[in-house]
PDB file as gemmi writes it, atoms N, CA and C in Angstrom:
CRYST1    1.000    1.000    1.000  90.00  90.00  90.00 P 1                      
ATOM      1  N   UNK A   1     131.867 137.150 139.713  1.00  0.00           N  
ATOM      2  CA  UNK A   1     131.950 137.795 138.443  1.00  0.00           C  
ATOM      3  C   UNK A   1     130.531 138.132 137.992  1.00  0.00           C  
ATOM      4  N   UNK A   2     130.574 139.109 137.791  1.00  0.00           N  
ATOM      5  CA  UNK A   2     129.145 139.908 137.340  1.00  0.00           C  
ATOM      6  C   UNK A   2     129.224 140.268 135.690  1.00  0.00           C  
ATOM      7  N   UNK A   3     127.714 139.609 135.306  1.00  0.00           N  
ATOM      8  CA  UNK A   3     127.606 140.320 133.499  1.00  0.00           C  
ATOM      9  C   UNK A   3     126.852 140.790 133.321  1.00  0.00           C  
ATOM     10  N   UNK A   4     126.827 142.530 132.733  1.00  0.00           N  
ATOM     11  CA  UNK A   4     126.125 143.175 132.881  1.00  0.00           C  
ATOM     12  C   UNK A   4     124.986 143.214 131.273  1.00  0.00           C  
ATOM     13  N   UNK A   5     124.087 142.484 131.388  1.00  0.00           N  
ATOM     14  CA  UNK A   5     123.617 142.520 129.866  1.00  0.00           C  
ATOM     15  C   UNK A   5     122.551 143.283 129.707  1.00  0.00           C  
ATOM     16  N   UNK A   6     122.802 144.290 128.509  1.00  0.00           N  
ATOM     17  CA  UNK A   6     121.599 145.454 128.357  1.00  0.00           C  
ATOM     18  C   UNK A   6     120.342 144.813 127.669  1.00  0.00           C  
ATOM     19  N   UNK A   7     119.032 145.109 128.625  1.00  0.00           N  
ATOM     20  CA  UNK A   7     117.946 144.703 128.429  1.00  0.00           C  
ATOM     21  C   UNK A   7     117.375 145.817 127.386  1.00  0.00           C  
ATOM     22  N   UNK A   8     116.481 145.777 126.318  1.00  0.00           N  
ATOM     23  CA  UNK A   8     116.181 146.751 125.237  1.00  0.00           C  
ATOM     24  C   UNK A   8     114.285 146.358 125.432  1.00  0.00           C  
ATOM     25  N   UNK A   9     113.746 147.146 125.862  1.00  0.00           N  
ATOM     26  CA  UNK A   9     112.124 147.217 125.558  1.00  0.00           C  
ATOM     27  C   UNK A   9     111.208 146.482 124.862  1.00  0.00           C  
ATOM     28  N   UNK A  10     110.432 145.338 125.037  1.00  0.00           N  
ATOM     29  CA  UNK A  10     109.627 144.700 124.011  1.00  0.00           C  
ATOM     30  C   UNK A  10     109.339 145.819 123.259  1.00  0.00           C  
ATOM     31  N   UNK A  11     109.011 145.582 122.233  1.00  0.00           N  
ATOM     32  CA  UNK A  11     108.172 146.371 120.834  1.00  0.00           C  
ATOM     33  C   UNK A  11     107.187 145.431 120.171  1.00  0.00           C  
ATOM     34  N   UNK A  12     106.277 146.187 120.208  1.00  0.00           N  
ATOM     35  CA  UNK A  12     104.913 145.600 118.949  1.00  0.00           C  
ATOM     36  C   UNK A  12     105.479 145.475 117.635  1.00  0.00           C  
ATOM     37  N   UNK A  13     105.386 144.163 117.391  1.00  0.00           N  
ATOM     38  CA  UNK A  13     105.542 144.463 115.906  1.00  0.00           C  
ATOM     39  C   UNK A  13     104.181 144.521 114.909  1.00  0.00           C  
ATOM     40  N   UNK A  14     104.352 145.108 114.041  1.00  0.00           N  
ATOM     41  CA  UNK A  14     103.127 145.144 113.228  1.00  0.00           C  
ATOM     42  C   UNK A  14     102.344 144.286 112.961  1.00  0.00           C  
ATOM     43  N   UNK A  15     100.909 144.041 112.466  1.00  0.00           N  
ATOM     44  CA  UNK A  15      99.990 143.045 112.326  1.00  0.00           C  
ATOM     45  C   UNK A  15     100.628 142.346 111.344  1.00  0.00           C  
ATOM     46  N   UNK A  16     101.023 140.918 111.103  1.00  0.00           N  
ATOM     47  CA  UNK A  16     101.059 140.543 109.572  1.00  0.00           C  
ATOM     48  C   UNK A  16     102.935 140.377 109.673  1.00  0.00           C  
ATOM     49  N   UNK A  17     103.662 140.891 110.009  1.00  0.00           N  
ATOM     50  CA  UNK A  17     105.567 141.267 110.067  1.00  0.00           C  
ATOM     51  C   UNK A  17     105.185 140.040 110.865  1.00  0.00           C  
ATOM     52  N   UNK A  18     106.122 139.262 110.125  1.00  0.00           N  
ATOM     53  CA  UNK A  18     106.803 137.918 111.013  1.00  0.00           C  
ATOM     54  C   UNK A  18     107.781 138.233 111.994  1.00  0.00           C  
ATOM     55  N   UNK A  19     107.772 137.251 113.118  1.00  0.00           N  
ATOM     56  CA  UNK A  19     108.636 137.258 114.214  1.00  0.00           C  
ATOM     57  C   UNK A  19     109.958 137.558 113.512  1.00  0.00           C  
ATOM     58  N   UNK A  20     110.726 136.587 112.376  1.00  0.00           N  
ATOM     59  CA  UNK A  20     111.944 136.303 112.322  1.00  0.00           C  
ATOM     60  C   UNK A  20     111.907 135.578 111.357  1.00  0.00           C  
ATOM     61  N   UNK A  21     112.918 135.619 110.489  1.00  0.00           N  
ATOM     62  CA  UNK A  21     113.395 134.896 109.446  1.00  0.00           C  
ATOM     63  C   UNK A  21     113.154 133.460 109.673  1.00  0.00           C  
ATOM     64  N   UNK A  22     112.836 132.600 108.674  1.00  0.00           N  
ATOM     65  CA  UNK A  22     113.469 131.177 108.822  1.00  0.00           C  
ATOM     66  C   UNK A  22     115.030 131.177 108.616  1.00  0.00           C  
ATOM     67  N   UNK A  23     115.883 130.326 108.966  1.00  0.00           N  
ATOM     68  CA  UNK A  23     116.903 130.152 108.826  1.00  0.00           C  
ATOM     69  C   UNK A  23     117.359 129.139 108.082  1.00  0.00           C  
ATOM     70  N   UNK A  24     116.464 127.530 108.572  1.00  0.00           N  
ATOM     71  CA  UNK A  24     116.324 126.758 107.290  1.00  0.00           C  
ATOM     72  C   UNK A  24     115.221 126.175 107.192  1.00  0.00           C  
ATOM     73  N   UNK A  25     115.287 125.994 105.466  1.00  0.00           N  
ATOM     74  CA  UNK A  25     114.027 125.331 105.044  1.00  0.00           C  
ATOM     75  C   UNK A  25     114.050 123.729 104.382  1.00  0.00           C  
ATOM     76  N   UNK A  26     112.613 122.807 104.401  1.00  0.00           N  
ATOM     77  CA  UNK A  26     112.829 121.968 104.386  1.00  0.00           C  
ATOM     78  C   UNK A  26     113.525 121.811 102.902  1.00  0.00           C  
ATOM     79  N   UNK A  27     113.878 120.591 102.645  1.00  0.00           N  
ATOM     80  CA  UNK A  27     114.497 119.972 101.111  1.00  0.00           C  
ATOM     81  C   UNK A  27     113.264 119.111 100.853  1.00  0.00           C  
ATOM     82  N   UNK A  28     112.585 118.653 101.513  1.00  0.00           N  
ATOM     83  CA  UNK A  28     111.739 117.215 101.538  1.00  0.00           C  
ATOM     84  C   UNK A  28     110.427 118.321 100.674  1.00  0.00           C  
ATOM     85  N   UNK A  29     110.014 117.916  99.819  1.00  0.00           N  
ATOM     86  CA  UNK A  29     108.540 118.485  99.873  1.00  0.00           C  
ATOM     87  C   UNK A  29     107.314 117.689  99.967  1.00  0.00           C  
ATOM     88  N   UNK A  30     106.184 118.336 100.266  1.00  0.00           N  
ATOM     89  CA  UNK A  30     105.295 117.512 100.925  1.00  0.00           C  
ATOM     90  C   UNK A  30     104.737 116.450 100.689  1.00  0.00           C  
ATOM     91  N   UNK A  31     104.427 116.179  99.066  1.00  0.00           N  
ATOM     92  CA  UNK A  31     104.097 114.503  98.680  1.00  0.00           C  
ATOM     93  C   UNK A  31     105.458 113.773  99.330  1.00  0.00           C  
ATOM     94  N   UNK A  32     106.458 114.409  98.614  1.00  0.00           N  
ATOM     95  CA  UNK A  32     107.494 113.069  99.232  1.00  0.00           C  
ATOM     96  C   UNK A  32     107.479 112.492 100.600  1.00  0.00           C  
ATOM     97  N   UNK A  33     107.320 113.985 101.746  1.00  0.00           N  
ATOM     98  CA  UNK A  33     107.792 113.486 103.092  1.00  0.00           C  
ATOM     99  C   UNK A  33     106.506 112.782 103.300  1.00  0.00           C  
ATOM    100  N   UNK A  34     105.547 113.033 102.465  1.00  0.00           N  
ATOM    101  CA  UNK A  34     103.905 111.878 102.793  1.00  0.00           C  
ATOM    102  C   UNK A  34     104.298 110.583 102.632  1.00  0.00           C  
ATOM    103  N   UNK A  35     104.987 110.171 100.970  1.00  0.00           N  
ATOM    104  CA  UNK A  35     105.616 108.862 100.835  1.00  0.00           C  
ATOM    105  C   UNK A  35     106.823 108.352 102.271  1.00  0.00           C  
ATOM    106  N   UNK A  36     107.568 109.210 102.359  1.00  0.00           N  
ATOM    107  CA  UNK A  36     108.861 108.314 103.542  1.00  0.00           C  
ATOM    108  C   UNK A  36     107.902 108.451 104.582  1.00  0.00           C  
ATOM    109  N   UNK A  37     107.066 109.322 105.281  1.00  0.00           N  
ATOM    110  CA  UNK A  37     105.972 108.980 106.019  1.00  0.00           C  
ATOM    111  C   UNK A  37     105.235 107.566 106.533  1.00  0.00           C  
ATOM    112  N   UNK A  38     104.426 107.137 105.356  1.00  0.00           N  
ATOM    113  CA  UNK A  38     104.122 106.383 105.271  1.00  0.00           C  
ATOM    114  C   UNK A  38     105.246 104.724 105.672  1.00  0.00           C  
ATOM    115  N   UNK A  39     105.944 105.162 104.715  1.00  0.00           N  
ATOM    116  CA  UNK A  39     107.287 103.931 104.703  1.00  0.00           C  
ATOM    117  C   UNK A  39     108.064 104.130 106.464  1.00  0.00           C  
ATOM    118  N   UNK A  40     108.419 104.766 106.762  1.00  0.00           N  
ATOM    119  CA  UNK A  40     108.577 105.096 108.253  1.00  0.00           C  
ATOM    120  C   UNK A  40     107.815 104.568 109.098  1.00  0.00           C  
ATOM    121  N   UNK A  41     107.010 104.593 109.073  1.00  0.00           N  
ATOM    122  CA  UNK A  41     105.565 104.452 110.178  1.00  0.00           C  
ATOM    123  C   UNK A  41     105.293 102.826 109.789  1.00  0.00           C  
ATOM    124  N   UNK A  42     105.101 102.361 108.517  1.00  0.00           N  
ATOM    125  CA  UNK A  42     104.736 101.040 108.426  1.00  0.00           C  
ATOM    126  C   UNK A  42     106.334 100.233 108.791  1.00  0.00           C  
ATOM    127  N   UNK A  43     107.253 101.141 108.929  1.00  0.00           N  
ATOM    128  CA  UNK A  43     108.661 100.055 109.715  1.00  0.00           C  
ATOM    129  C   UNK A  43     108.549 100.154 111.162  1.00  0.00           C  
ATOM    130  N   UNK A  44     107.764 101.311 111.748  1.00  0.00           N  
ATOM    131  CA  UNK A  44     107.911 101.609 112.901  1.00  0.00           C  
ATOM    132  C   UNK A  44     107.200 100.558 114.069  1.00  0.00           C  
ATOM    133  N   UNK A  45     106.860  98.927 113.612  1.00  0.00           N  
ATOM    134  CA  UNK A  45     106.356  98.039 114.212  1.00  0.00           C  
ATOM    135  C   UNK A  45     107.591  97.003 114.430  1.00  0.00           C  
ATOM    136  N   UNK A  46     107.910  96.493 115.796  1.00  0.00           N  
ATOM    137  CA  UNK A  46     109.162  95.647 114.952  1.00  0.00           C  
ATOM    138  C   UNK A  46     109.181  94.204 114.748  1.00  0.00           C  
ATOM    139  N   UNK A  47     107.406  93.668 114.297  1.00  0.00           N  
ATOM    140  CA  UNK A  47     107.282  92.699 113.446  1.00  0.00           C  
ATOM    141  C   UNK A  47     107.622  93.017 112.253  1.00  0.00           C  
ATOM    142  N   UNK A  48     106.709  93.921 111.843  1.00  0.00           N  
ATOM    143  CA  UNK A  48     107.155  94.385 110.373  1.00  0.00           C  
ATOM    144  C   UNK A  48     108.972  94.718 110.252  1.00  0.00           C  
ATOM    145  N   UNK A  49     109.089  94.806 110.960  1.00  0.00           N  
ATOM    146  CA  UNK A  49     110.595  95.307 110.815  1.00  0.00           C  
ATOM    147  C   UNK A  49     111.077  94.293 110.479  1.00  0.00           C  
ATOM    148  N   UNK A  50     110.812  93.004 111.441  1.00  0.00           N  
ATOM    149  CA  UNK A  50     111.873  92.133 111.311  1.00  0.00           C  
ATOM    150  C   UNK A  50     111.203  91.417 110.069  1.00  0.00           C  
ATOM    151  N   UNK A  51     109.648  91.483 109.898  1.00  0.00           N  
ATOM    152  CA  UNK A  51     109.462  90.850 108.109  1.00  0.00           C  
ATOM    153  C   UNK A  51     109.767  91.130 107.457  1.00  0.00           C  
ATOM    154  N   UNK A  52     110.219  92.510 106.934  1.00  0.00           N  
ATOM    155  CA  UNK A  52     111.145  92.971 106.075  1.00  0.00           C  
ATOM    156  C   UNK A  52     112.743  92.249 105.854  1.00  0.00           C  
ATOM    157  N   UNK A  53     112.932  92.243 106.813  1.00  0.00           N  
ATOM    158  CA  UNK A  53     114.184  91.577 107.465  1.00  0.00           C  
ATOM    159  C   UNK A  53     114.111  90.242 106.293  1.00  0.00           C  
ATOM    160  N   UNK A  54     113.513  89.685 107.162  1.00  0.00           N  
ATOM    161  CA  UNK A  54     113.452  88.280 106.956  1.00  0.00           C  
ATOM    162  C   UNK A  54     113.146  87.951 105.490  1.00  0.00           C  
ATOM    163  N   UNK A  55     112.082  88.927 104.962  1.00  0.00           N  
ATOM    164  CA  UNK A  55     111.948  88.933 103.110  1.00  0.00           C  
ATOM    165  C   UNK A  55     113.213  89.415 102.345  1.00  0.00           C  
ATOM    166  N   UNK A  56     113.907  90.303 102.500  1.00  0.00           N  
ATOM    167  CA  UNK A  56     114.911  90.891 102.230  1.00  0.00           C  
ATOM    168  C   UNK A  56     115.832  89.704 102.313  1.00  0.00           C  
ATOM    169  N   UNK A  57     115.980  88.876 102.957  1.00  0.00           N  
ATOM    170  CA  UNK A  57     117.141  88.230 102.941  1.00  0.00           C  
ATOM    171  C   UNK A  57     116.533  87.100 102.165  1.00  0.00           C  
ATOM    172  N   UNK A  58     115.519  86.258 102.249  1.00  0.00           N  
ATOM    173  CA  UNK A  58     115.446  85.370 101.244  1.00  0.00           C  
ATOM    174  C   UNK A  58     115.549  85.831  99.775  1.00  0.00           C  
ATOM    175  N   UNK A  59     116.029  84.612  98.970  1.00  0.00           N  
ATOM    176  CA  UNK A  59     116.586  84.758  97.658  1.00  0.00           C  
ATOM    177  C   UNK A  59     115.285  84.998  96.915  1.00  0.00           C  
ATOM    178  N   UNK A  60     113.937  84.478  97.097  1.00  0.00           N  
ATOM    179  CA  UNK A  60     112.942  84.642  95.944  1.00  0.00           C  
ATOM    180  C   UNK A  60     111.578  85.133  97.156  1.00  0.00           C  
ATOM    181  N   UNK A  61     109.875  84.481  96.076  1.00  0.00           N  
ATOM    182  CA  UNK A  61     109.304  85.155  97.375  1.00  0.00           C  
ATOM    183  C   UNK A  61     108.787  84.181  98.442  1.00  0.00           C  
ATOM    184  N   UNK A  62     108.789  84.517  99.730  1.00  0.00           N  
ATOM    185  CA  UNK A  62     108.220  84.045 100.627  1.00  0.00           C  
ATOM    186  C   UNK A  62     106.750  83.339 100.394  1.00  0.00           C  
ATOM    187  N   UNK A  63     105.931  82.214 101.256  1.00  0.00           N  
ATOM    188  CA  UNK A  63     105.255  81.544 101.594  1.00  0.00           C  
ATOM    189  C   UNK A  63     104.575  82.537 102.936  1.00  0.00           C  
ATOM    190  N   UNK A  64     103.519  83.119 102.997  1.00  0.00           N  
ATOM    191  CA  UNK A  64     103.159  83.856 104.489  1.00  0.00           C  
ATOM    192  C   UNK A  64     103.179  82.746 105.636  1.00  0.00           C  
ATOM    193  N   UNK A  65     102.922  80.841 104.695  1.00  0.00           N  
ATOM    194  CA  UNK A  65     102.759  79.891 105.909  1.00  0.00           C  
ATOM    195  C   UNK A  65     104.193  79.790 106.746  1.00  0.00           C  
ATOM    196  N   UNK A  66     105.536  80.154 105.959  1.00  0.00           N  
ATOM    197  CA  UNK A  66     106.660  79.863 106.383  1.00  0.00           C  
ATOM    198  C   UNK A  66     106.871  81.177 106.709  1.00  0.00           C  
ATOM    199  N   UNK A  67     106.727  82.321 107.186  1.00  0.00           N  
ATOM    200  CA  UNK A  67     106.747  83.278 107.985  1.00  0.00           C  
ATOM    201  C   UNK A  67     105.903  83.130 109.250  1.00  0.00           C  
ATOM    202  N   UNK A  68     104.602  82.570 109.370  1.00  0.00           N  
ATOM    203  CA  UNK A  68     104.149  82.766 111.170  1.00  0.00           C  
ATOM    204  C   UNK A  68     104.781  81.753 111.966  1.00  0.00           C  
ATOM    205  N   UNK A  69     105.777  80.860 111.382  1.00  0.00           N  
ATOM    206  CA  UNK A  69     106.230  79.912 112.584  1.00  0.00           C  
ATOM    207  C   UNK A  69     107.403  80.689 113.317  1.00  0.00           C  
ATOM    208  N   UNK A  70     107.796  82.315 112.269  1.00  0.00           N  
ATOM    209  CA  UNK A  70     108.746  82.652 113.044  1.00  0.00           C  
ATOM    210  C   UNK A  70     108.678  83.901 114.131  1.00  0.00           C  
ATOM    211  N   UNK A  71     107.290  83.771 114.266  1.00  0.00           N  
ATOM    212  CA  UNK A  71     106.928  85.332 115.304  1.00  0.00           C  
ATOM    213  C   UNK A  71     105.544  84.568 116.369  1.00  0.00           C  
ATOM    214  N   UNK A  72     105.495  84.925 117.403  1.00  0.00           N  
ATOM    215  CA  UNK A  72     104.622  84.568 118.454  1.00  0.00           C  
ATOM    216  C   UNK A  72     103.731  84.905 118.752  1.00  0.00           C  
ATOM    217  N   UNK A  73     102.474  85.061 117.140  1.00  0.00           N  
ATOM    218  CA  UNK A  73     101.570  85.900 116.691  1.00  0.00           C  
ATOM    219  C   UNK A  73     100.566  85.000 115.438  1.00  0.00           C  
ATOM    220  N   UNK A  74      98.986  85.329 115.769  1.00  0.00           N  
ATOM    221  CA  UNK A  74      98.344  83.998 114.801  1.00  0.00           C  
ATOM    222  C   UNK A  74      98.917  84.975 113.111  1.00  0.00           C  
ATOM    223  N   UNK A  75      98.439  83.908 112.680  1.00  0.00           N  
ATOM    224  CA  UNK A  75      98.390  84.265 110.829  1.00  0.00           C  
ATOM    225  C   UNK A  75      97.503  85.546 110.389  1.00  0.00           C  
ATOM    226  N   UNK A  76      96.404  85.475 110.901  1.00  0.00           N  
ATOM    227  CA  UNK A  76      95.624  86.986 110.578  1.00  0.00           C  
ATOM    228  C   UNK A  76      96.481  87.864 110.728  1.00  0.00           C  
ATOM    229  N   UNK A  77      97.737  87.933 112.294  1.00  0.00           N  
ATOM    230  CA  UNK A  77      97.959  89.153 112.135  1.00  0.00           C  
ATOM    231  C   UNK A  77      99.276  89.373 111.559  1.00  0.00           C  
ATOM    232  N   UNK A  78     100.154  88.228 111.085  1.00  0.00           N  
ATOM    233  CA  UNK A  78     101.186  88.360 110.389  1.00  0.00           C  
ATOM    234  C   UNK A  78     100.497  88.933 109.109  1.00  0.00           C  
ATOM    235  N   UNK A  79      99.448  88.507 108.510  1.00  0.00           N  
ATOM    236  CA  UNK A  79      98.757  88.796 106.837  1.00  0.00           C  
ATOM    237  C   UNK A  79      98.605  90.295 107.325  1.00  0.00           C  
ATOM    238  N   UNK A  80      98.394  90.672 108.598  1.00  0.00           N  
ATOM    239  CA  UNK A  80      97.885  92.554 108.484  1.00  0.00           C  
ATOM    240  C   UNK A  80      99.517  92.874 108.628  1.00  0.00           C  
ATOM    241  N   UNK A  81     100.174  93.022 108.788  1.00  0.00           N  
ATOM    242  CA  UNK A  81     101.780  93.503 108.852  1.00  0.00           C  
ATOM    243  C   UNK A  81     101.587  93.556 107.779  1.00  0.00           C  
ATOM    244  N   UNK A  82     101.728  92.599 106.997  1.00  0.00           N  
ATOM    245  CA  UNK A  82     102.236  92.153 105.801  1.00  0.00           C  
ATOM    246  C   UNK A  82     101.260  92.865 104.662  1.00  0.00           C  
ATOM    247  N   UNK A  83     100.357  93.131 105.145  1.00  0.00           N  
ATOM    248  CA  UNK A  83      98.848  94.142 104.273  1.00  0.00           C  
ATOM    249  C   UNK A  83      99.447  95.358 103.977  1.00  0.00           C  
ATOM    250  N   UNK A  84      99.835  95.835 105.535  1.00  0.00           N  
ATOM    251  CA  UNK A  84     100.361  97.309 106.147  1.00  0.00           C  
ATOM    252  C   UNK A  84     101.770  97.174 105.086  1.00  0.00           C  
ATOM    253  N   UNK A  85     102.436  96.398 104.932  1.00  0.00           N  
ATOM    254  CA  UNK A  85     104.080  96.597 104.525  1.00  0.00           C  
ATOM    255  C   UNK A  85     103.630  97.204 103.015  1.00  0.00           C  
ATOM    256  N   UNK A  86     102.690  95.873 102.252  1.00  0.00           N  
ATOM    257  CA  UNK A  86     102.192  96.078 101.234  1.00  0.00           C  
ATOM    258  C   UNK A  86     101.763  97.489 100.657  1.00  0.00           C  
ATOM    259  N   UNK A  87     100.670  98.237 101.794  1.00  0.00           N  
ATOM    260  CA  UNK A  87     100.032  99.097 101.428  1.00  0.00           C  
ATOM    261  C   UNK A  87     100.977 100.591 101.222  1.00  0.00           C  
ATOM    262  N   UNK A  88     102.299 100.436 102.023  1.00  0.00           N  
ATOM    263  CA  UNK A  88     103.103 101.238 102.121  1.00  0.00           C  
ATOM    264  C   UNK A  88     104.429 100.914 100.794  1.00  0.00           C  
ATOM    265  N   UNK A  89     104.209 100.171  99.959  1.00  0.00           N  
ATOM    266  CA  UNK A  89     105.136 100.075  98.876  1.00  0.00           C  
ATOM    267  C   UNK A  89     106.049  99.389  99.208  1.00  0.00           C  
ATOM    268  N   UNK A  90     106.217  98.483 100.405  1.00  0.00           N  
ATOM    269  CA  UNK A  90     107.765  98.274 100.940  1.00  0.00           C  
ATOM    270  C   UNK A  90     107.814  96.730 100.293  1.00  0.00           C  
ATOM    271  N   UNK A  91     107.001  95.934 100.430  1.00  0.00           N  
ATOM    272  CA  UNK A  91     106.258  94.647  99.764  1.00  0.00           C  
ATOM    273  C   UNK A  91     105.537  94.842  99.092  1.00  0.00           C  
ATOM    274  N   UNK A  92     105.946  93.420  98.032  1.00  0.00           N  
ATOM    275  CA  UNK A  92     104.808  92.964  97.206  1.00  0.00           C  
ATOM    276  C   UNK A  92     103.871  91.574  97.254  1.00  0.00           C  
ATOM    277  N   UNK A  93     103.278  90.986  97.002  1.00  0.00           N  
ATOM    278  CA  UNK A  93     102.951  89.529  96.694  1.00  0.00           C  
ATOM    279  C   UNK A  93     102.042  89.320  95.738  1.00  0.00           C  
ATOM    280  N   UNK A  94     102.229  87.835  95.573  1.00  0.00           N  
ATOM    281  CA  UNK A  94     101.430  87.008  94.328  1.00  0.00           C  
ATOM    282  C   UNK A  94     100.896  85.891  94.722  1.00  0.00           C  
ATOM    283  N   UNK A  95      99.345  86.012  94.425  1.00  0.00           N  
ATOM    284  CA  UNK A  95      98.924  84.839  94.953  1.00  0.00           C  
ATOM    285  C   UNK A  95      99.008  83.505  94.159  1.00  0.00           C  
ATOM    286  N   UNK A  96      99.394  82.358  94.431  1.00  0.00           N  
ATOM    287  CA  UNK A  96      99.387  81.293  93.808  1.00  0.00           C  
ATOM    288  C   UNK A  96      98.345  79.922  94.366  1.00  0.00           C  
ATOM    289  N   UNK A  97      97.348  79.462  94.289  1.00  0.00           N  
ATOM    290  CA  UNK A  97      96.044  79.161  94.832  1.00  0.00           C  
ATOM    291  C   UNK A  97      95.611  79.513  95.914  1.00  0.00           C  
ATOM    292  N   UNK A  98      95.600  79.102  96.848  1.00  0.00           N  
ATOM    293  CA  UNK A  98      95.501  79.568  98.597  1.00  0.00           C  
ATOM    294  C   UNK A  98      96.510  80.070  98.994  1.00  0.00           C  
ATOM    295  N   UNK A  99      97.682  80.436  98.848  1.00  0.00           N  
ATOM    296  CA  UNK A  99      98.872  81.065  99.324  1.00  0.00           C  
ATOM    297  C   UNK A  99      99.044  82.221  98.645  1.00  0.00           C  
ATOM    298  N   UNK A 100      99.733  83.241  99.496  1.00  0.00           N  
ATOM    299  CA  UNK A 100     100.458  84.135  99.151  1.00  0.00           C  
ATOM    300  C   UNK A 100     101.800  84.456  99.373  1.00  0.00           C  
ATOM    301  N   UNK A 101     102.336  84.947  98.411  1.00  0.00           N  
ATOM    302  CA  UNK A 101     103.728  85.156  98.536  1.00  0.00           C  
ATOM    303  C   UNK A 101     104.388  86.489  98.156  1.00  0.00           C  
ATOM    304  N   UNK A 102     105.316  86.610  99.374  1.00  0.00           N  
ATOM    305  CA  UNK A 102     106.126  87.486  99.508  1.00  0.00           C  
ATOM    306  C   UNK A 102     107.341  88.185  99.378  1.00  0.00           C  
ATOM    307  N   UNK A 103     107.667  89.235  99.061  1.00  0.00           N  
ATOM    308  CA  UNK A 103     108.864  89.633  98.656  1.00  0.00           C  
ATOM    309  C   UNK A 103     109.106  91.463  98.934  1.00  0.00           C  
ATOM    310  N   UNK A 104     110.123  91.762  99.209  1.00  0.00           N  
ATOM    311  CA  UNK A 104     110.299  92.839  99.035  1.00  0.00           C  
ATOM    312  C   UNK A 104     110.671  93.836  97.754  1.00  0.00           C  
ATOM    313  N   UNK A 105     110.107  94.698  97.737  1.00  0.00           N  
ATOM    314  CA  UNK A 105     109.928  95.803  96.468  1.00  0.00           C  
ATOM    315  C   UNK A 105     111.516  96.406  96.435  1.00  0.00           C  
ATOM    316  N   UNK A 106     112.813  95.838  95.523  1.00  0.00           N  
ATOM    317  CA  UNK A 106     114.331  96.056  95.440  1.00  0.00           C  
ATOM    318  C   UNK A 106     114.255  97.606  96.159  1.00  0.00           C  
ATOM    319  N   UNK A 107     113.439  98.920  95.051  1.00  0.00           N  
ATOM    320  CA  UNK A 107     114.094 100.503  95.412  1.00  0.00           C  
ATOM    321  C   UNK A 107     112.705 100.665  96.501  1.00  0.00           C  
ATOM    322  N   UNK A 108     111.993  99.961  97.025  1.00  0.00           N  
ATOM    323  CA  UNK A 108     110.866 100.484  98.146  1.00  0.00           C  
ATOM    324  C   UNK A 108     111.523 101.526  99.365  1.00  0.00           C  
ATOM    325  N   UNK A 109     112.666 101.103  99.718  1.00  0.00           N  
ATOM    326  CA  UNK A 109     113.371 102.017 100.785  1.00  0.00           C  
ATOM    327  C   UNK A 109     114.412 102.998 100.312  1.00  0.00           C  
ATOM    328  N   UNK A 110     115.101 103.365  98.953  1.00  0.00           N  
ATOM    329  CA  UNK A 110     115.889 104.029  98.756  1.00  0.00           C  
ATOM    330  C   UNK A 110     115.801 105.219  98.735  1.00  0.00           C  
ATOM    331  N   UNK A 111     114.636 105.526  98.767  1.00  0.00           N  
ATOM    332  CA  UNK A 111     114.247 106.966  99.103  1.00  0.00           C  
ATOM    333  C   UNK A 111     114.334 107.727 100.458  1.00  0.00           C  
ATOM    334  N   UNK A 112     113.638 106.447 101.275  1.00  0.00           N  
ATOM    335  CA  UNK A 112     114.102 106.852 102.701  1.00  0.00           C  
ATOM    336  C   UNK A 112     115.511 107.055 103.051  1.00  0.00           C  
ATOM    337  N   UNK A 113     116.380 105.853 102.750  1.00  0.00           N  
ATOM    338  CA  UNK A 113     117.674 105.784 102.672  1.00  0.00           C  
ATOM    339  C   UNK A 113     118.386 106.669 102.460  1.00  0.00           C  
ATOM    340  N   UNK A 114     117.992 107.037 101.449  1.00  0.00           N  
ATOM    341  CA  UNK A 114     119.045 108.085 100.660  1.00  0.00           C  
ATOM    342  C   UNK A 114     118.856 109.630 101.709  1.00  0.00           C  
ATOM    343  N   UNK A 115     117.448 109.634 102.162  1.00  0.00           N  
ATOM    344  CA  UNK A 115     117.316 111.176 102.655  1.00  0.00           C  
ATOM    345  C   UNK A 115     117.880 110.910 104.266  1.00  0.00           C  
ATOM    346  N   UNK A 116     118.083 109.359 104.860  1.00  0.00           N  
ATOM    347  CA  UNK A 116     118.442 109.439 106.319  1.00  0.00           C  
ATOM    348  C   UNK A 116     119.779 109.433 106.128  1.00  0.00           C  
ATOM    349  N   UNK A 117     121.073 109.223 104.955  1.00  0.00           N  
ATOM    350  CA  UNK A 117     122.254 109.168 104.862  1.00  0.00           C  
ATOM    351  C   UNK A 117     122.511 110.358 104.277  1.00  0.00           C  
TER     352      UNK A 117                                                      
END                                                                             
């Protein structure tokens, strides 16, 4: 079975005349997709992932000392996750003498949420 399809001549298009329409455009605009950006990328580790995890589910805030017994990683670098989570809005903490404590920020992800559902 043979299809015979008519070939039509490249053409120049003018200096400046776009190829072609967009068809669609974003909804996100650019501060925002900077914010879920950010929040994306600081989940995109999956320590941090699972510290989120793990803050999210406790009832009040975390101890950072009772978070490194649960990852196979010193304390400096649980405190940089946990810097990174911070710096991205997803966490908060409060220091109370030598400790810090942790918690997750309730609407920190609903933004993402809402635009991946």
């Amino acid at each position: 079975m043979s299809v015979d399809l008519e070939l039509s001549p490249k053409t120049k298009r003018a200096p400046g005349e776009p190829c072609c329409e967009p068809v669609v455009y974003p909804d996100v605009q650019r501060e925002q997709a900077t914010r879920m950006a950010q929040v994306a990328k600081a989940l995109g580790d999956p320590v941090r992932l699972q510290l989120v995890d793990v803050l999210r589910k406790h009832a009040g805030k975390v101890c950072v000392c009772e978070l490194v017994p649960l990852f196979d990683i010193a304390q400096p670098t649980v405190s940089h996750h946990l810097k990174v989570l911070r710096e991205a809005g997803i966490v908060g903490s409060e220091r109370q003498g030598l400790w810090a404590y942790y918690f997750v920020i309730p609407d920190a992800l609903n933004e993402l949420a809402a635009w991946l559902g």
